[in-house]
N, C-alpha and C positions, 0 to 999 in steps of 0.2 A: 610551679617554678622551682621550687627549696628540693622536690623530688628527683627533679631532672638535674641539678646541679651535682646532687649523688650519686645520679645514674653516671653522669663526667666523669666524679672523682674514681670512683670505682671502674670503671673504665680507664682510667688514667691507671689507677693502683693495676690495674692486671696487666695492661700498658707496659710497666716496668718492670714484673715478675717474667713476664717473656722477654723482655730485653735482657735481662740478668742471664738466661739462658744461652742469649745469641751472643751475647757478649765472650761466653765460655768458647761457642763455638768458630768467634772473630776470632778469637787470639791460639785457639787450641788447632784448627785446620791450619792454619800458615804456617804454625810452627813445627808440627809434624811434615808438610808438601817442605817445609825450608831443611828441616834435618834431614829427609830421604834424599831429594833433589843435594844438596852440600855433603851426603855422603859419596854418592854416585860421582859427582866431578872430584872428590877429594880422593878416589878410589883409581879412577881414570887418571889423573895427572899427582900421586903421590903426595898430596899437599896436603896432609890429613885437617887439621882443624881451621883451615883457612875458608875453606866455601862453607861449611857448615856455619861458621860464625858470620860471616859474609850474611847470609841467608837468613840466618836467626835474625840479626839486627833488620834487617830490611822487613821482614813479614813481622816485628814489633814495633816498628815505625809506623808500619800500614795499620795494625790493627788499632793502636792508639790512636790514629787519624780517623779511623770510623766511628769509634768509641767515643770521639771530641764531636764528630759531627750529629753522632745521634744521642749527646748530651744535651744540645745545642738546640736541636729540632724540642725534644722533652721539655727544656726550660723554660721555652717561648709557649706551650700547650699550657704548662703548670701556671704562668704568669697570669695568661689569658683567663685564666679559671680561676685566680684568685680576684682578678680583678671584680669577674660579676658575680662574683661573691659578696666583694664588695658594695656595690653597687646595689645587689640584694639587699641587705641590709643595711645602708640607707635610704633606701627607699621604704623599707621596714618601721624604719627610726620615723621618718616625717610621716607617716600613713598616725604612727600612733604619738606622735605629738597633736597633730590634726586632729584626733580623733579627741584626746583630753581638751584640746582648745574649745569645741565645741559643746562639749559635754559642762 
């Protein structure tokens, strides 16, 4: 059981070394499609830094919204794993209390 709880964590820890990655790529794809896209209308209708800012803020609103959502999803896994951790080890605890009580 103590093994498989490792195998979780470490799972969990890889979990969020590729989430650190995508997190690069939430925020880093919208920002580029938002400055390309805000150049081309700002280009078109002469308004230079209006659509581009427009755009920036909208694809960092977005991306921080995904960012929150799969912080959210992580912390409920994290929790869950600490719990039967917990749990682990009290049931640890009364195995070897039981055990001196006998003895």
């Amino acid at each position: 059981m103590e093994e498989n709880l490792e195998l979780q964590r470490e799972k969990i820890v890889n979990k969020i070394f590729r989430l650190m990655l995508k997190i690069a790529f939430i925020f880093a794809i919208p920002a580029f499609t938002a400055f390309f896209i805000g150049s081309y209308f700002d280009n078109i209708y002469n308004t230079k830094p209006k659509f581009i800012l427009i755009l920036l803020g909208v694809s960092f609103i977005m991306s921080w919204t995904i960012v929150i959502y799969i912080y959210r999803k992580i912390s409920i896994e994290i929790k869950e794993l600490r719990k039967k951790e917990e749990n682990q080890i009290k049931n640890k605890q009364k195995d070897l209390q039981e055990k001196i009580k006998n003895n």
